[in-house]
Structure formats: C-alpha cells, structure tokens
C-alpha positions, -999 to 999 in steps of 0.1 A, spaced: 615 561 -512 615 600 -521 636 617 -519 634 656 -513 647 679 -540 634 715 -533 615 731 -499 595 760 -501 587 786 -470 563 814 -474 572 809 -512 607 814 -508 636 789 -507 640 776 -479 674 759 -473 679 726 -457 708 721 -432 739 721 -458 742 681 -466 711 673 -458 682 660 -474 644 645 -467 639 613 -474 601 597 -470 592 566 -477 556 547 -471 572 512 -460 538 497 -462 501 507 -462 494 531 -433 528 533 -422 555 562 -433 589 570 -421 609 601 -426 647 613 -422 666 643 -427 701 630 -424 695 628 -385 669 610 -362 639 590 -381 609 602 -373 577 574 -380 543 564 -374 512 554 -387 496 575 -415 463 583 -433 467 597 -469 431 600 -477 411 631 -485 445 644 -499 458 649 -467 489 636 -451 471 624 -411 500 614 -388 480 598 -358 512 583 -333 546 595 -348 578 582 -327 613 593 -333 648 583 -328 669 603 -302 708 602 -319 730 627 -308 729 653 -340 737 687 -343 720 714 -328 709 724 -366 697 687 -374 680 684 -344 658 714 -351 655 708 -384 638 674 -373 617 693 -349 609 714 -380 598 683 -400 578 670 -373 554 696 -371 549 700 -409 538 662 -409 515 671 -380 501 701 -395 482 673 -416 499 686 -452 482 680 -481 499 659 -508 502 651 -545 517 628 -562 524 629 -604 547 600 -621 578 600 -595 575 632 -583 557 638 -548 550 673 -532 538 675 -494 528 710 -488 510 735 -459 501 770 -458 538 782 -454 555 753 -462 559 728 -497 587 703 -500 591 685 -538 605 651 -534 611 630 -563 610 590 -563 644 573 -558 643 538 -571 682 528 -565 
C-alpha cells in the first residue's frame, strides 16, 4: 500500500481534508483500490503506457463529511483523468495537468 505524503494543485500545495490521507494500494494485477479516510473507491486498472486507465471504478457510500465526501469526488476524477504515474524505490507519484500526489510505500 502507499501511502500519500504530499498533493500538488497547479503547483501549489494543496491541502487534504485535516486528518486525512490517500492510501492506494494495487491488491492484485489489474485491480487497485483507493481511500481517503472516507468511502473506498475501486475498480479494475491498466497501468501500461505510463498511464493510470480506470475502466469500471465503484465506490462505497458511508456517511462522511460533507469535506470527505467531496474530497472523494475530487479523487475520483483525478483517477479518471487517466494520470500518469511513476514509480522509484518506495516512492510512487500519480500526477495530471493540475494535479500530482507523492505517495510513498507503507510496508507495516
């Protein structure tokens, strides 16, 4: 699993709800799930070409905050927006246009 440890917007910070943090994990080949301290959002995935290719993503429906439920909204439609990706040693970055969140690998 990776977790995240620093987001990116239009080359800015960007900060996460307070508390929260994204957690991504590829369970097994061509499947990936994804939290933020919220729902879990999941599905099957395609990581060729560089590319992170979401083609059915489901995702819980808990009762969170307002905040964390947009925030999962938010991460939804960065994973659709077909990021690229990159990964070096135990550090992971998933990044768009606007957007880059740095994950590093936690093994606990």
């Amino acid at each position: 699993m990776f977790v995240s440890t620093a987001v990116t917007k239009d080359g800015a910070p960007f900060a996460l709800v307070p508390g929260s943090r994204v957690k991504l994990d590829f369970t097994r080949p061509g499947k990936l799930r994804l939290s933020a301290d919220c729902n879990i959002l999941g599905g099957d995935v395609d990581v060729s070409d560089g590319r992170i290719t979401v083609s059915v993503m489901g995702m819980t429906l808990k009762g969170c905050s307002e905040e964390l439920t947009a925030q999962d909204e938010w991460l939804a439609a960065v994973l659709t927006a077909r990021p690229f990706w990159e990964l070096s040693g135990p550090r992971l970055r998933i990044s768009t246009d606007e957007v880059a969140i740095e994950f590093t690998e936690d093994v606990a």
